[in-house]
C-alpha positions as CSV (number, residue, x, y, z in Angstrom):
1,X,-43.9,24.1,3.7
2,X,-42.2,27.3,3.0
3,X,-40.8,27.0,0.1
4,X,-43.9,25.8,-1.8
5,X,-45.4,29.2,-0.5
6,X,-46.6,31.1,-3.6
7,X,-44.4,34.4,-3.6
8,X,-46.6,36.4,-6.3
9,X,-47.7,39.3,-4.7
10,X,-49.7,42.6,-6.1
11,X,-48.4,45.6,-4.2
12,X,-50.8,48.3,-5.7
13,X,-51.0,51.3,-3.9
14,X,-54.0,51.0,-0.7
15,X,-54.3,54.7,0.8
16,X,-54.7,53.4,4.5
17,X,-53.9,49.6,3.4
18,X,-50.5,49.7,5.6
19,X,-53.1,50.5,9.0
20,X,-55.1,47.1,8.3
21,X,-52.5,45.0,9.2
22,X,-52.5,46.1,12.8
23,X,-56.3,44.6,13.0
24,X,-54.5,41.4,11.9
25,X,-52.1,39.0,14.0
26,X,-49.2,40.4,15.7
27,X,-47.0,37.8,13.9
28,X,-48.4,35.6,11.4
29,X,-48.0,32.2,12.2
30,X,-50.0,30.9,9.5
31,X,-47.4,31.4,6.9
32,X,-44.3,31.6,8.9
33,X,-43.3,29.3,11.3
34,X,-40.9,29.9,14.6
35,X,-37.4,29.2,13.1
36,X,-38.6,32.1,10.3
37,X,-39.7,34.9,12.3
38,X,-36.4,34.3,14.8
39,X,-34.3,34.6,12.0
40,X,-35.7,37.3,10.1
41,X,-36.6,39.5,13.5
42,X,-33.2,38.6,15.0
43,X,-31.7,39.9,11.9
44,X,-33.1,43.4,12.5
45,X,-32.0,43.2,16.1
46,X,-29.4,42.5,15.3
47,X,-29.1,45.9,12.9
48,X,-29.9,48.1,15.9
49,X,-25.7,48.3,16.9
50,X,-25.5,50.1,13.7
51,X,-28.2,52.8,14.1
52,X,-26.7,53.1,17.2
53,X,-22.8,53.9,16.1
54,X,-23.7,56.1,12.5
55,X,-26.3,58.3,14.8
56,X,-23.5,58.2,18.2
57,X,-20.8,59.3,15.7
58,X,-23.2,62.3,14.1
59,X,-22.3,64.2,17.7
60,X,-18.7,64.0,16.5
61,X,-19.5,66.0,13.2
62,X,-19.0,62.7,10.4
63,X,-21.1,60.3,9.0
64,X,-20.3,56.7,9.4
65,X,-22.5,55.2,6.7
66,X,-22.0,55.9,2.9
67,X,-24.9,58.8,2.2
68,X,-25.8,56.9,-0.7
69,X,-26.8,53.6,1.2
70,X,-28.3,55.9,3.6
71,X,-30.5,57.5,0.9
72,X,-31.6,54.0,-0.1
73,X,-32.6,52.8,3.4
74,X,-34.7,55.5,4.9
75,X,-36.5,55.7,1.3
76,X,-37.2,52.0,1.5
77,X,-38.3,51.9,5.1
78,X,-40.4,54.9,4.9
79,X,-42.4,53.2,1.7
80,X,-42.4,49.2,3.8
81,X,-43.3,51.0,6.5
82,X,-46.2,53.6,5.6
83,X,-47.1,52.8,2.5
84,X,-47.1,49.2,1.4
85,X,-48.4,46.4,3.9
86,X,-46.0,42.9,4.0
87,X,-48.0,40.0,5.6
88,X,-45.8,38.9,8.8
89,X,-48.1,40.6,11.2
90,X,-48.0,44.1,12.6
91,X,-44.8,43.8,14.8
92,X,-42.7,43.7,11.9
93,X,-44.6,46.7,10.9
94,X,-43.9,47.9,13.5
95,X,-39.9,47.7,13.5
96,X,-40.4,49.1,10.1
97,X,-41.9,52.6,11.2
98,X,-39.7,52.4,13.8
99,X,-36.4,52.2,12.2
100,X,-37.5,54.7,9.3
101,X,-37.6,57.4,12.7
102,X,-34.6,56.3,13.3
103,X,-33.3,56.8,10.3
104,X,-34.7,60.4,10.1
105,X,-31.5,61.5,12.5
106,X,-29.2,59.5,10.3
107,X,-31.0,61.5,7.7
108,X,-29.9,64.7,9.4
109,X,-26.4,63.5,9.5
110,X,-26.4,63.1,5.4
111,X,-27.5,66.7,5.0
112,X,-25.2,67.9,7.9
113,X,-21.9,65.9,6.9
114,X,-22.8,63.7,3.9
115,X,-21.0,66.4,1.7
116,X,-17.2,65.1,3.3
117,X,-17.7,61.7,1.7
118,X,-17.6,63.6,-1.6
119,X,-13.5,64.1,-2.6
120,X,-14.1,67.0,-5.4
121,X,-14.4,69.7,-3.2
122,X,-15.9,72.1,-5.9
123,X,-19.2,69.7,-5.5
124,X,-19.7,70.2,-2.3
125,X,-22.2,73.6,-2.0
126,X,-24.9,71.3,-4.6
127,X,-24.9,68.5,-1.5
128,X,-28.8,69.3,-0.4
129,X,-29.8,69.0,-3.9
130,X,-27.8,65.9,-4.5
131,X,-29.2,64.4,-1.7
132,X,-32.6,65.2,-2.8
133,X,-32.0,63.7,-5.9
134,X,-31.1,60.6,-4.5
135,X,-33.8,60.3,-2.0
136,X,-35.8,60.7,-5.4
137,X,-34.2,57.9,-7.4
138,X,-34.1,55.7,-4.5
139,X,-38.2,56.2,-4.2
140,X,-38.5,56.0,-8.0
141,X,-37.0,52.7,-8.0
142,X,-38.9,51.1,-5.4
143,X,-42.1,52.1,-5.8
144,X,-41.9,51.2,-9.9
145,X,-40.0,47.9,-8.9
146,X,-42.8,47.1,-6.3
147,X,-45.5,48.6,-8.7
148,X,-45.1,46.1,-11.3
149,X,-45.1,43.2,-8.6
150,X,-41.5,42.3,-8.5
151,X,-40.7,42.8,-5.0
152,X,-41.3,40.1,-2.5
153,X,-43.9,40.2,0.1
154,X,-41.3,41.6,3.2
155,X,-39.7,43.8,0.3
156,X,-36.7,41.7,0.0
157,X,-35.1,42.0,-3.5
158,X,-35.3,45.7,-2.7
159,X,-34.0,45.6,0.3
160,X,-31.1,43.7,-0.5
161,X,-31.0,45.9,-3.6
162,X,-30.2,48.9,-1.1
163,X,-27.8,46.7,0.8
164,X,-25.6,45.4,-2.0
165,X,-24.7,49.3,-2.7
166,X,-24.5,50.2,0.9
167,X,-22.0,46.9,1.2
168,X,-19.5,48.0,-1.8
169,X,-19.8,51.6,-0.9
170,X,-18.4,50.2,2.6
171,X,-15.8,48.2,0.9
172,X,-14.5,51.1,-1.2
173,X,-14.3,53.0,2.4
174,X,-12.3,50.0,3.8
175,X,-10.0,51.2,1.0
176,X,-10.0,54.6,0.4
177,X,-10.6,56.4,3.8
178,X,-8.8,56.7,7.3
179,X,-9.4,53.7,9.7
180,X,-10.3,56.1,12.4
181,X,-13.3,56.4,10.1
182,X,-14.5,53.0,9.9
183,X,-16.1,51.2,12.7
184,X,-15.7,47.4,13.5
185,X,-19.2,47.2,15.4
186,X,-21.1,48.6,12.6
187,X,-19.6,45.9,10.1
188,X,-19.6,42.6,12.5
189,X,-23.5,43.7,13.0
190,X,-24.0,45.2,9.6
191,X,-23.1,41.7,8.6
192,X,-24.6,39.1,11.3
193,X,-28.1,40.9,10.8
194,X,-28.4,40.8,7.2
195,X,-27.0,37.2,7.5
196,X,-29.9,36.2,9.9
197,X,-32.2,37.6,7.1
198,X,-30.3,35.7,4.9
199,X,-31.2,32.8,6.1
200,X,-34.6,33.5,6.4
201,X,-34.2,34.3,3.0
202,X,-33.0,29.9,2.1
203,X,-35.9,28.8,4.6
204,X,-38.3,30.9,3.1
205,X,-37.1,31.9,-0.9
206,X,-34.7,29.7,-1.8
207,X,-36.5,29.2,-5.0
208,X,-36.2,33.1,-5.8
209,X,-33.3,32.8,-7.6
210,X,-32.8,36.9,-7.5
211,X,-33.0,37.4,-4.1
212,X,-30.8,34.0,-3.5
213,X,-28.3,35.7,-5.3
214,X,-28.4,39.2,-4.0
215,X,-27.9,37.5,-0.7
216,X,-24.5,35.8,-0.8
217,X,-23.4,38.3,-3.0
218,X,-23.7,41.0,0.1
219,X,-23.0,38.0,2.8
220,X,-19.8,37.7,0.7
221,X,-18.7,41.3,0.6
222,X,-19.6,41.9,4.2
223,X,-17.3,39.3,5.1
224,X,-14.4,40.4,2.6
225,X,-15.0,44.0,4.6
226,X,-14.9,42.9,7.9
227,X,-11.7,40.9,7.0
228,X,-10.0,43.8,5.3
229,X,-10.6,46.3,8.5
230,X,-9.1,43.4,10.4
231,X,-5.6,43.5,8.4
232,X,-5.9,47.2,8.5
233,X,-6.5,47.1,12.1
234,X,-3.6,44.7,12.6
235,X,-1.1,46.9,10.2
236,X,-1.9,49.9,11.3
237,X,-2.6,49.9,14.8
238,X,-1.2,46.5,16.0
239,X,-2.7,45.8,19.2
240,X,-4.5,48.9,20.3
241,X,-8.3,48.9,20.7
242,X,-10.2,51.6,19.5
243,X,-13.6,52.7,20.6
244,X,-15.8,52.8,17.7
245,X,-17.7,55.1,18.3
246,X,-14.8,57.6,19.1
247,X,-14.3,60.8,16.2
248,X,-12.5,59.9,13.3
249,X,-8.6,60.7,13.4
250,X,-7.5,63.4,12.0
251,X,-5.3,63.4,8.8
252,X,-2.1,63.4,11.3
253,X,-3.0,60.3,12.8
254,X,-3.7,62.0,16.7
C-alpha cells in the first residue's frame, strides 16, 4: 500500500497552513498504517537521550554536538514545525514544535561554547556571526529545496540532508578530539532513532531512490562511529566506565 503512495507534494508557503493540521486527525491512519507511525515516532523517542546529554553537558561549559549539525537541525525543525504542514496528523506536529524548543537551549550552547569546536583560535571573536550565517544557509537551503517541491511530505531528504553532516562531523570528532568529549549514549541513540526512521523510510519510500540513499549512507557512518568510540574506549580507558554526561577531560587526562 505504501509504497504506491504518490510522494509529490507542493509545499508553497500557507501563512497559518501549519495550525490546520491540528483540526485534522491526531495521527493519520488513512495513509500510514500502525507498523509506520511506531517506527517513525519511536525513532524520535528514541532521539530524546540525545537532547538530553548535548543540553546536560551545556552546565559543564562544552557542546557535545558539532555546531554545524546543530545549526542545521533547529533551522529544519523550526520551518517542519511552524511553517510547513506534513500530513501524519498533529502529534507529529506536535513533536516537531516541541523539539525545535528544545533545541533553542542547545541553540544557546552553540553561541556560548560552539566557538571551542573551532581549532584556529584567531577565528574565534567572529563565532556569533558565523553562526548566524549558518543558521542562514541552513534556512536558505531548506526552504528553496522544499519550495521547488523536492522534499518529501515528513521533510525527509532534508532531514537526512542535516543528519548526513551532523554524522561525518561526529566521525571526524571520534578522530580528532579527546574521548572525554564524546559521549556513547548520544551515538547508540543518535543512531537507533534515525535507524527506526530509516525503516520507516523502506516501508514507506523505498522507491525514493534519494532519500534510500541518504539513509544507509548515515545508518553506515553511525555505525562506523559508534564502533570507532568503542576501540577508543577499549585503548584508552580499558575497562573503566565513564558517565557520559560527566565534563570533558581536560588536556592532562584528569
Amino acid at each position: 500500500m505504501s509504497n504506491l503512495r504518490d510522494l509529490t507534494v507542493d509545499h508553497a508557503v500557507d501563512p497559518g497552513g501549519v495550525f490546520d493540521v491540528f483540526s485534522g486527525p491526531f495521527l493519520n491512519t488513512e495513509l500510514y498504517d500502525t507498523a509506520e507511525l511506531l517506527w517513525y515516532f519511536g525513532g524520535w523517542i528514541l532521539w530524546i537521550p540525545v537532547y538530553w546529554v548535548v543540553i546536560a553537558r551545556l552546565r559543564h561549559g562544552y557542546l557535545e554536538i558539532p555546531a554545524i549539525a546543530a545549526c542545521g537541525n533547529i533551522t529544519w525543525e523550526f520551518l517542519w514545525g511552524y511553517v510547513y504542514p506534513q500530513d501524519m496528523g498533529w502529534g507529529l506536529q506536535l513533536i516537531y514544535m516541541g523539539a525545535f524548543l528544545m533545541d533553542l537551549a542547545i541553540l544557546y550552547g552553540v553561541f556560548r561554547f560552539g566557538r571551542k569546536q573551532i581549532a584556529d583560535e584567531r577565528a574565534r571573536p567572529y563565532w556569533p556571526g558565523i553562526v548566524i550565517v549558518l543558521l542562514t544557509v541552513w534556512t536558505a537551503y531548506y526552504v528553496g529545496f522544499i519550495e521547488r517541491g523536492d522534499d518529501l511530505p515528513l521533510g525527509s531528504v532534508t532531514a537526512y540532508t542535516v543528519n548526513l553532516v551532523m554524522s561525518l562531523a561526529y566521525l571526524w570528532f571520534g578522530i580528532t578530539r579527546p574521548l572525554g568529549e564524546l559521549s556513547m549514549i548520544a551515538a547508540v541513540f543518535k543512531g537507533l532513532g534515525t535507524g527506526g526512521v530509516t525503516v520507516f523510510v523502506f516501508l514507506v519510500y523505498r522507491s525514493h531512490e534519494l532519500v534510500v540513499t541518504l539513509a544507509v549512507i548515515v545508518s553506515i557512518l553511525d555505525a562506523g562511529y559508534i564502533g570507532w568510540l568503542l576501540r577508543r574506549r577499549h585503548s584508552e580507558w580499558g575497562n573503566v566506565v565513564r558517565p557520559s554526561n560527566r565534563a570533558p577531560l581536560s588536556p592532562a587526562g584528569t
